[in-house]
N, C-alpha and C positions, 0 to 999 in steps of 0.2 A: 342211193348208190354212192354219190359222192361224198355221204355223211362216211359209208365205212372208208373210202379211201382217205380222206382226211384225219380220220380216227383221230392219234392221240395231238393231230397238230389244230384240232380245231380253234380259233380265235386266233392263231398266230400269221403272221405273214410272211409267206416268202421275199426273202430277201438275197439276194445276189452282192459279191463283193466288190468293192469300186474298184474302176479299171487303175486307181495305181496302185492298190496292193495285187492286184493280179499281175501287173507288170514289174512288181516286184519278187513276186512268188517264180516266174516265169525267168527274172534273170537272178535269181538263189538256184534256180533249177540249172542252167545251163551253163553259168560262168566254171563250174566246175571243169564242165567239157573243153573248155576254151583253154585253160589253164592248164588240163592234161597235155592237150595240143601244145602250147607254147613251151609247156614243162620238155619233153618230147624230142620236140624240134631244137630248142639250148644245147640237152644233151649230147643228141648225132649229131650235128653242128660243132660242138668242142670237141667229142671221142673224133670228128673228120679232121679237125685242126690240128690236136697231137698228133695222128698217125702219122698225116702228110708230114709231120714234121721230122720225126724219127725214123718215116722213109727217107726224107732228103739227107738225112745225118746216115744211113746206111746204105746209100748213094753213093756216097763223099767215100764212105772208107772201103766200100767197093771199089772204085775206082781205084784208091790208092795201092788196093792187094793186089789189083788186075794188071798195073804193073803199064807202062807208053810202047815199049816194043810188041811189031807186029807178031812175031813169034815168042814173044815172052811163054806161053800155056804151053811149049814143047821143050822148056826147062825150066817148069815150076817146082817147086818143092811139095809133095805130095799134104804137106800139112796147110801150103800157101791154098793149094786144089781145095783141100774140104771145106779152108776157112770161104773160098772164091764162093763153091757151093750153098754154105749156108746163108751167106748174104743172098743168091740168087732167090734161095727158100725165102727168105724173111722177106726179102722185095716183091716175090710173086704174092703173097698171101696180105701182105698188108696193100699191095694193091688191088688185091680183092674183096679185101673189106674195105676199102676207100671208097670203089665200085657200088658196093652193097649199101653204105653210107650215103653216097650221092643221091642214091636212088631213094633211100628213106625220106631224106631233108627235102628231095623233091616233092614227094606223095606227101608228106607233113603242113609245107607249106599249098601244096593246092586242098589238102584237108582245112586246114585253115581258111582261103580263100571261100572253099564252101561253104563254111560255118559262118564268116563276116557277112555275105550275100544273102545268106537264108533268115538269120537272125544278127541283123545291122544294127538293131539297137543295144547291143550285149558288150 
């Protein structure tokens, strides 16, 4: 019975690979993943740093259209109104995706965190 199991490997011997090429095969497998992550987390990390920035600069020139009198918006010029408005648009949606962004770079880096714990050696 064992003669057919062994069939065409008769005379040879099993052999297993040494534990540093398996520890080499294992981190060719995974650094990829790590790299995605790091890759990843750079990017929503800078796309968060321009936003916040172009928010702060649409801040500044909101403020300026909006005008220091308390009644200034019941003698604005209807063109001052639309420009007040779309800054409100651009401020609401890019602090939405700043939001959205925070939230990635968070999940990113505790992706991270679990990938360094699980495979420390990587």
């Amino acid at each position: 019975m064992f003669e057919t199991l062994l069939g065409a490997h008769r005379g040879k011997r099993f052999k297993a690979r040494s534990a540093a090429r398996d520890e080499s095969t294992d981190a060719e497998r995974l650094k990829p993943v790590l790299t995605s992550i790091e890759t990843a987390l750079a990017a929503a990390t800078a796309e968060w740093s321009g936003l916040n920035g172009r928010i702060d600069e649409v801040l500044a020139r909101a403020a300026v259209t909006h005008g220091n009198e308390s009644d200034e918006y019941l003698t604005r010029d209807a063109s001052d109104s639309r420009h007040q408005d779309a800054f409100n648009d651009e401020i609401s949606n890019g602090q939405r995706r700043l939001a959205q962004l925070s939230q990635h770079i968070e999940r990113l880096k505790s992706l991270r965190a679990t990938f360094n714990q699980q495979f420390p050696d990587i």
